[in-house]
C-alpha positions as CSV (number, residue, x, y, z in Angstrom):
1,X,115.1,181.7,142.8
2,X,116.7,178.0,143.8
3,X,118.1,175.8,141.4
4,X,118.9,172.2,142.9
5,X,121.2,172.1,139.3
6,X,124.6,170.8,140.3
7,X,127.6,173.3,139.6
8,X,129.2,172.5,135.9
9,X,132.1,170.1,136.9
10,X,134.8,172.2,135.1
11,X,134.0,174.8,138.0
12,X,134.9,172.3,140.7
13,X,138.0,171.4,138.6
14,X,139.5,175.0,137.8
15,X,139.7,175.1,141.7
16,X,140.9,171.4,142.4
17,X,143.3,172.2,139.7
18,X,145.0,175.3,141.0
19,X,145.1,172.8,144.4
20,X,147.3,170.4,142.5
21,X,149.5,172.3,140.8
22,X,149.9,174.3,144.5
23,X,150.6,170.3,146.2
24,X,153.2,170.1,143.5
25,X,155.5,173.1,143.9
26,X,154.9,172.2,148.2
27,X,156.2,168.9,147.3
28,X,159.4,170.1,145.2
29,X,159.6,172.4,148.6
30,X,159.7,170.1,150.8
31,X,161.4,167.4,149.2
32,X,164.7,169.7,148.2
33,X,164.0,170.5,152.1
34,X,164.6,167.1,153.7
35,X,167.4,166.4,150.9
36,X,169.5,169.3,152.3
37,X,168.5,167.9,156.0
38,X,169.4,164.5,155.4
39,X,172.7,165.4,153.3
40,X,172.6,165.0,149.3
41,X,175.9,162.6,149.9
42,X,173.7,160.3,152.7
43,X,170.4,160.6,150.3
44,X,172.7,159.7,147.6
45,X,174.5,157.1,148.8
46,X,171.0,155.6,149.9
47,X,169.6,155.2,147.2
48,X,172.4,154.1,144.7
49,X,172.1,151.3,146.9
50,X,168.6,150.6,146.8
51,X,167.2,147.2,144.3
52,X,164.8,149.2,141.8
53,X,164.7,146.1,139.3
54,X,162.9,144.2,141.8
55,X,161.8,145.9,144.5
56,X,160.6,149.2,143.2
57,X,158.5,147.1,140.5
58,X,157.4,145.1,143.4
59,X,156.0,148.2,145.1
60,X,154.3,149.7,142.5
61,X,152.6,146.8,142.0
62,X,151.2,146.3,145.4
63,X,150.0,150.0,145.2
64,X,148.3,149.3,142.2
65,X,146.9,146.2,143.3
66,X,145.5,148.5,146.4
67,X,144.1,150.9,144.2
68,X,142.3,148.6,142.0
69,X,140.8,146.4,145.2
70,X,139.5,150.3,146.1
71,X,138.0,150.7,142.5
72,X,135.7,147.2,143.0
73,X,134.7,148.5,146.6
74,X,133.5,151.4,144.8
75,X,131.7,149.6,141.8
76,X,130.2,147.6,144.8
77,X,128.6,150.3,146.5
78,X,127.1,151.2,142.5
79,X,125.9,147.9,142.5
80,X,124.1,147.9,146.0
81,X,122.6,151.5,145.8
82,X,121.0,150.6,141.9
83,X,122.9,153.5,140.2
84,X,122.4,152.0,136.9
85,X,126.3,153.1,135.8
86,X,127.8,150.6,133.3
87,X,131.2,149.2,135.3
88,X,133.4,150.5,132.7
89,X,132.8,154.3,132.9
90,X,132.3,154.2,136.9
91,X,135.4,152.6,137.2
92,X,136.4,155.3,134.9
93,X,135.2,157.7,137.4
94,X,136.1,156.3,140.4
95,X,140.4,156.2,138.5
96,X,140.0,159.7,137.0
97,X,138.8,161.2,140.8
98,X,143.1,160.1,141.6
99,X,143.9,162.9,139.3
100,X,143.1,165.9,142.5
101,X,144.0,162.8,145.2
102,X,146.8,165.6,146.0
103,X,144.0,168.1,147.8
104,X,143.2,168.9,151.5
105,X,141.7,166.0,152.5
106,X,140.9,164.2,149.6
107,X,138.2,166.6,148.6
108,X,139.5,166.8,144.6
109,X,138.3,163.4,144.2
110,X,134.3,164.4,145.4
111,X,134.4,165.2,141.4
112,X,133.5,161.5,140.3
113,X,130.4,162.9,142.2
114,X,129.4,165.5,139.4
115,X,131.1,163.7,136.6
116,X,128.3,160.5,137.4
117,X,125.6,163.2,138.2
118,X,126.0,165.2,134.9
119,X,126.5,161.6,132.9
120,X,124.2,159.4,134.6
121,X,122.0,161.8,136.8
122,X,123.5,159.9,140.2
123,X,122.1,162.1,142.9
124,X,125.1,164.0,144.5
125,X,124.1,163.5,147.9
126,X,124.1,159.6,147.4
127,X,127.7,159.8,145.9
128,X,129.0,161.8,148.8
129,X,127.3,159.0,150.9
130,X,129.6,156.4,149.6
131,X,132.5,159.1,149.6
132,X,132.5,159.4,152.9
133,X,132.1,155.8,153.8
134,X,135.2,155.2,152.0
135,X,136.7,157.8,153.9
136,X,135.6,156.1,157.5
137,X,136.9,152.8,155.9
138,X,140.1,153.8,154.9
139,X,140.7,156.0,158.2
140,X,139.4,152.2,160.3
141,X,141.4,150.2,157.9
142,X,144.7,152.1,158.1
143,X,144.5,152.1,162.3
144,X,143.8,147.7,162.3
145,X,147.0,148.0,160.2
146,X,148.5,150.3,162.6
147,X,147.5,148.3,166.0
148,X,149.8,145.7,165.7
149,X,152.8,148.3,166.4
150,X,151.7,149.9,169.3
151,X,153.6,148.1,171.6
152,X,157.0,148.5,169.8
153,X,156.2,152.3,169.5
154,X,155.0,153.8,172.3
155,X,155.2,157.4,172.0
156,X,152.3,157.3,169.1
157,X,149.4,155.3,171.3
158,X,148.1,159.5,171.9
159,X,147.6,159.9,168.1
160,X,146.1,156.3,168.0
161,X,143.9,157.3,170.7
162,X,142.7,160.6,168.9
163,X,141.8,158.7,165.4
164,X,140.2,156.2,167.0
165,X,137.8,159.0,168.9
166,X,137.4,160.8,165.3
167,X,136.4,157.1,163.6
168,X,133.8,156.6,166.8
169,X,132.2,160.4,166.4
170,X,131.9,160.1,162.4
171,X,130.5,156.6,162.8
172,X,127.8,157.8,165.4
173,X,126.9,161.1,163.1
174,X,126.4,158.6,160.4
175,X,124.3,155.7,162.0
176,X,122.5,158.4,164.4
177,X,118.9,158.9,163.0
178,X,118.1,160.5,166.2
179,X,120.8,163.0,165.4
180,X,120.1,163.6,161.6
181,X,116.0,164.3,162.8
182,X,117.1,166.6,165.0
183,X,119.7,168.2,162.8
184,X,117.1,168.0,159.8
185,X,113.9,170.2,161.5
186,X,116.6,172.3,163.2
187,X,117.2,173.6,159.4
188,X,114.0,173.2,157.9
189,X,113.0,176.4,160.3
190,X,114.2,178.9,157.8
191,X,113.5,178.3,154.5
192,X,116.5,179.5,152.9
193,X,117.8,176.0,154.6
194,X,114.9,173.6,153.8
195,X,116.7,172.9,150.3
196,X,119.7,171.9,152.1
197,X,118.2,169.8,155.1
198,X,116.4,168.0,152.1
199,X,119.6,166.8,150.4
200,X,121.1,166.4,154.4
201,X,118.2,164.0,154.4
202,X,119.4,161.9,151.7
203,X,122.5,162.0,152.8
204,X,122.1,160.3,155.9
205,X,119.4,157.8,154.5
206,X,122.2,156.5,152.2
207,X,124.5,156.9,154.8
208,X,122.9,154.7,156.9
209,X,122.1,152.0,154.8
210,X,125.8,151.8,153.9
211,X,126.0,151.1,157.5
212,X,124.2,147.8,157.4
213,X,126.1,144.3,158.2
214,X,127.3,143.2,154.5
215,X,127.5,146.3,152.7
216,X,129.5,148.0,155.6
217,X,131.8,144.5,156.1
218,X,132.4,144.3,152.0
219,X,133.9,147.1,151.8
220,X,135.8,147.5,155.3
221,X,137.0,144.3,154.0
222,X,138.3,145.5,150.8
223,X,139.9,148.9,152.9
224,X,141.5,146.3,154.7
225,X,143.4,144.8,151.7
226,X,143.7,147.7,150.1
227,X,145.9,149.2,152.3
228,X,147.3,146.1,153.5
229,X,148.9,146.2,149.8
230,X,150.5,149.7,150.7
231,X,151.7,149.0,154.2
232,X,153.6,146.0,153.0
233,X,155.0,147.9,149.9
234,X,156.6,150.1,152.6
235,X,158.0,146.4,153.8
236,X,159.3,146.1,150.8
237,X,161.3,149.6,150.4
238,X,162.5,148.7,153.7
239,X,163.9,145.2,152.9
240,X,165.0,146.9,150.0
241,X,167.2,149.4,152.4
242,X,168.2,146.4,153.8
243,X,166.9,147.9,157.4
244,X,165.5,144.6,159.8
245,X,162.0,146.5,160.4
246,X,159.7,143.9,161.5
247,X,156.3,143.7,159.2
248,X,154.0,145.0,161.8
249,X,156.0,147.7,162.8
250,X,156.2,149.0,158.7
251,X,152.5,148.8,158.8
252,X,152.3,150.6,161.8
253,X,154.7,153.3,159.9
254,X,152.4,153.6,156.9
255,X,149.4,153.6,158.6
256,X,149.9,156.3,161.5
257,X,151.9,158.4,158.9
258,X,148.7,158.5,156.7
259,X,146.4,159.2,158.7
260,X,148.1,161.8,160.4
261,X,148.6,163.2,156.9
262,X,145.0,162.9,156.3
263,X,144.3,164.5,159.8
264,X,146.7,167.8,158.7
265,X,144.2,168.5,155.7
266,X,147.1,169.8,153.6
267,X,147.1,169.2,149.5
268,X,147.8,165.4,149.8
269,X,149.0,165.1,154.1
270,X,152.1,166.8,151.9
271,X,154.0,167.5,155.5
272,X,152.2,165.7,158.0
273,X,152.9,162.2,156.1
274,X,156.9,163.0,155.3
275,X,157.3,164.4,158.9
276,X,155.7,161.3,160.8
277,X,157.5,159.2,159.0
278,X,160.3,160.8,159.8
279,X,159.7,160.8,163.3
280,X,158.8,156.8,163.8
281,X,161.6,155.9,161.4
282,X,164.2,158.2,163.7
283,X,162.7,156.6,166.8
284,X,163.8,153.6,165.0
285,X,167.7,155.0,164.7
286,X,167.1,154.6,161.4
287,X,170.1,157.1,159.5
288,X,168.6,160.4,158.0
289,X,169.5,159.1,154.4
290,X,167.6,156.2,154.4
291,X,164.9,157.2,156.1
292,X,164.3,160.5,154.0
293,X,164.8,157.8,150.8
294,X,162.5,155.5,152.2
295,X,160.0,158.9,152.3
296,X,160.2,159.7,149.1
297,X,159.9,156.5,147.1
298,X,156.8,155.3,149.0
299,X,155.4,158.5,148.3
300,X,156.4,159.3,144.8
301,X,154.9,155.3,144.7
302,X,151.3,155.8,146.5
303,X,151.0,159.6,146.0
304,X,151.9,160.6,143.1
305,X,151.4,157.5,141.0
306,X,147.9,157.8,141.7
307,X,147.1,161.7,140.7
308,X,149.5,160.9,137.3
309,X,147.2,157.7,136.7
310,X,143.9,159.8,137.6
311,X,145.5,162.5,134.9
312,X,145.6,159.7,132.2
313,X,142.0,158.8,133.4
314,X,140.4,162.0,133.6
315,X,141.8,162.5,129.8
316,X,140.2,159.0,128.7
317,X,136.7,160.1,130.3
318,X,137.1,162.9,128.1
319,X,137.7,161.7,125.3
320,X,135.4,158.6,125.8
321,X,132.5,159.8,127.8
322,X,132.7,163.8,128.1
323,X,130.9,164.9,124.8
324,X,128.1,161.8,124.9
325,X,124.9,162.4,127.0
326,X,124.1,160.0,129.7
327,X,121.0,158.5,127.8
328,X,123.7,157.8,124.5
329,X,126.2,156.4,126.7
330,X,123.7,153.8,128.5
331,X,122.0,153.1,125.1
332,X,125.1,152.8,123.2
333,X,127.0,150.2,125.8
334,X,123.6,148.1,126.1
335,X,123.3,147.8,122.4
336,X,127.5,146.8,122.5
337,X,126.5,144.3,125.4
C-alpha cells in the first residue's frame, strides 16, 4: 500500500545533520591544509594586517544584505503561487533552511519544503519548483557577475562555457512541456511509477509557470543583487588586502569560484570553492598568504555565517512554530493581524 504522506522532517534532518557536522570537520581539514601551504608566518602576517573594524563589518553586511534580498525572492514566489504562508514564518523557513546550506549541492535546505508541508500543507512538489528555480537563478546570476572578467582571465572561458550549457539544459527541461509529456506517460506505464509521474506532473506545471516573463525577471532580478552584494564583499576583502584587483575581475573571482563549488556537489563546494579561488587569485600573482586569507574570510563570511544564522533559525521555528498545528498557527496570526 502507497502513502503520498511526506517523510517526518526530523528524518530528513538526522541525515542533513550528520552532512554538516561531516562539512565541518572537511572544513577544519582543509583549512589547517592551505595554512600549512601558504606558511602560518605569510597567513599570519596577512591578516594582522587586514582592517576588521571596517572592512570585515562592511562584508558581513553585504552578505547579509544578499541573504535577506534572497529571503523576499522567496516570499515572492509564496505570494505568486497563493500558498497562503503568513510572511513571518516563511521567512522563518526560507532563514532556518541556511542551517544544512553546508550539503552537496544545497540539498539540506529542500527541508523548508517539509517544514511548510507539515505546517501549512504546501505541496512538496510545488516547493521544490521554486527550489529549483532559485537554484537556475543563482547559477544565471553568478555567471552575468562572472562575464565581465572573461577577458582579463582567459584560462576559465572552458568552465564559463560548461555552466552556461548546464543553465541552457536545465532551462529547456523546465520550460519543455513536450519533454515532461513524454517523460510523464513514459512512467505512467508501470504503476508502481504513476504516483511519481503524478507529483513529476506538478512539478513541471509549477515549474513552468515560474518560467513566465515577471515572475521569472523578479526574481533573476533579485539573484542578481543578491549576489552582486557577495561579489563586491569579496571587493572589499581585497581592498582590505590592499591588492589593486579591479571590481569586475573580484566578481568574476566569486562568481566562477561558486559555481564551480556548486558544480563539485561536495558539503558546501568545501574544495572546489577554496581551490578555484586559489587558482584565479595565483593567476593574479597574488602571494599564497593573502590569497589563502582572502579564502577564508569570504568564506567563514558567506558560508558559514549563513548555516550558524540558519541554526539560530531553525531553533526559533522550534520554539515558535514546531509544537502549533498549521490551522492554530494561521488562526492565531490572523486574529493578531
Amino acid at each position: 500500500m502507497t502513502t503520498n504522506t511526506p517523510p517526518h522532517p526530523e528524518v530528513a534532518w538526522a541525515k542533513r545533520r550528520r552532512q554538516v557536522v561531516l562539512a565541518l570537520g572537511l572544513a577544519m581539514l582543509l583549512y589547517v591544509g592551505l595554512t600549512v601551504w601558504s606558511g602560518w608566518s605569510k597567513l599570519w602576517k596577512a591578516l594582522s594586517g587586514f582592517p576588521v573594524a571596517t572592512h570585515l563589518t562592511a562584508v558581513l553586511g553585504l552578505v547579509l544584505l544578499g541573504l535577506l534580498l534572497r529571503a523576499l525572492r522567496w516570499e515572492y514566489y509564496n505570494r505568486y503561487l497563493g500558498w497562503n504562508v503568513p510572511a513571518k514564518p516563511n521567512l522563518l523557513v526560507f532563514l532556518a533552511s541556511f542551517a544544512f546550506t553546508a550539503t552537496p549541492g544545497k540539498a539540506g535546505e529542500v527541508v523548508k519544503s517539509f517544514l511548510l508541508r507539515s505546517r501549512y500543507n504546501v505541496k512538496i512538489t510545488e516547493s521544490a519548483s521554486v527550489l529549483m528555480m532559485e537554484r537556475l537563478q543563482d547559477l544565471l546570476a553568478v555567471l552575468v557577475l562572472a562575464a565581465g572578467g572573461l577577458a582579463m582571465i582567459a584560462s576559465a572561458r572552458w568552465y564559463f562555457v560548461l555552466c552556461a550549457l548546464i543553465v541552457l539544459g536545465v532551462t529547456v527541461l523546465l520550460i519543455s512541456e513536450t519533454l515532461h509529456n513524454v517523460m510523464l506517460r513514459t512512467l505512467q506505464r508501470w504503476q508502481r511509477l504513476q504516483p511519481i509521474a503524478e507529483k513529476l506532473d506538478n512539478f513541471f506545471r509549477v515549474g513552468r509557470s515560474l518560467f513566465r516573463l515577471k515572475p521569472f525577471a523578479v526574481g533573476l532580478f533579485l539573484a542578481l543583487l543578491a549576489w552582486a552584494c557577495e561579489g563586491y564583499a569579496l571587493h572589499l576583502l581585497f581592498q582590505g588586502f590592499q591588492l589593486k584587483i579591479p571590481m569586475l575581475t573580484s566578481f568574476f573571482i566569486y562568481g566562477m569560484a561558486t559555481v564551480i563549488g556548486a558544480l563539485s556537489m561536495l558539503p558546501g563546494g568545501l574544495g572546489g570553492f577554496e581551490a578555484s579561488m586559489l587558482f584565479l587569485l595565483n593567476t593574479l600573482k597574488v602571494s599564497s598568504g593573502i590569497a589563502v586569507a582572502s579564502t577564508v574570510l569570504i568564506r567563514f563570511c558567506t558560508l558559514w555565517t549563513a548555516s550558524l544564522l540558519g541554526m539560530l533559525f531553525l531553533g526559533v521555528w522550534e520554539f515558535t512554530y514546531g509544537k502549533e498545528p498549521a490551522e492554530d498557527t494561521a488562526r492565531s496570526e490572523e486574529e493578531e493581524a
